[in-house]
C-alpha positions, 0 to 999 in steps of 0.5 A: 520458480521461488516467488518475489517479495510482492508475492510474498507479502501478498500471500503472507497478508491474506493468511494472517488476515484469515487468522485475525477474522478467526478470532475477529470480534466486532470491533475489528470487523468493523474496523477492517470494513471501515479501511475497505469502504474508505477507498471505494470511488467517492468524491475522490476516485479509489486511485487517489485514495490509494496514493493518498494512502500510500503518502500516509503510509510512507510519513508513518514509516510503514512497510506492510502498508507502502507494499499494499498500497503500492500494490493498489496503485500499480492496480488503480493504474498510476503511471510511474510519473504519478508514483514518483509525485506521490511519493515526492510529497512523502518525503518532503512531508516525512523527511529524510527519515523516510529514505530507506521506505522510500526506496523498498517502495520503488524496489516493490513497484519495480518487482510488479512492473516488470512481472505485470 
């Protein structure tokens, strides 16, 4: 069985993530530490840091980041109501320009839905 999109990117982010800590000098170390800090449960829960993210990512128009927080949604337990919200307040921030982001992101939602 081939795998899917989702799995995919997931595979595909974990190696090239194993080949930027190869090369990986302090400052991206700690860069990269930073990104896993700021969404641990603080004042605000990791869901909300994820959607948070996820809003981000989609005004900033990107796939890589959309799919992984898509996937950390999925996996902080936002329900399909919470998604459509958050990503309502993408597009109106974005614009119509976020449009075809928007709809790879239902697309991965859907692909980890129905395979979750």
């Amino acid at each position: 069985m081939s795998e899917n999109r989702i799995e995919k990117f997931q595979k595909d982010r974990e190696h090239l993530n194993e080949v930027v800590m190869k090369y990986a000098g302090l400052s991206i170390k700690r860069f990269y530490n930073l990104d896993t800090q700021v969404y641990k449960d603080g004042a605000l829960p990791a869901k909300i840091k994820e959607m948070l993210g996820l809003v981000a990512s989609l005004v900033l128009r990107c796939d890589d980041c959309i799919t992984y927080h898509i996937i950390r949604c999925h996996e902080e337990g936002v329900s399909d109501a919470e998604l459509e919200e958050v990503l309502s307040v993408g597009l109106i921030v974005g614009g119509s320009i976020t449009i075809p982001h928007l709809r790879r992101a239902l697309a991965g939602w859907e692909e980890i839905v129905d395979n979750g």
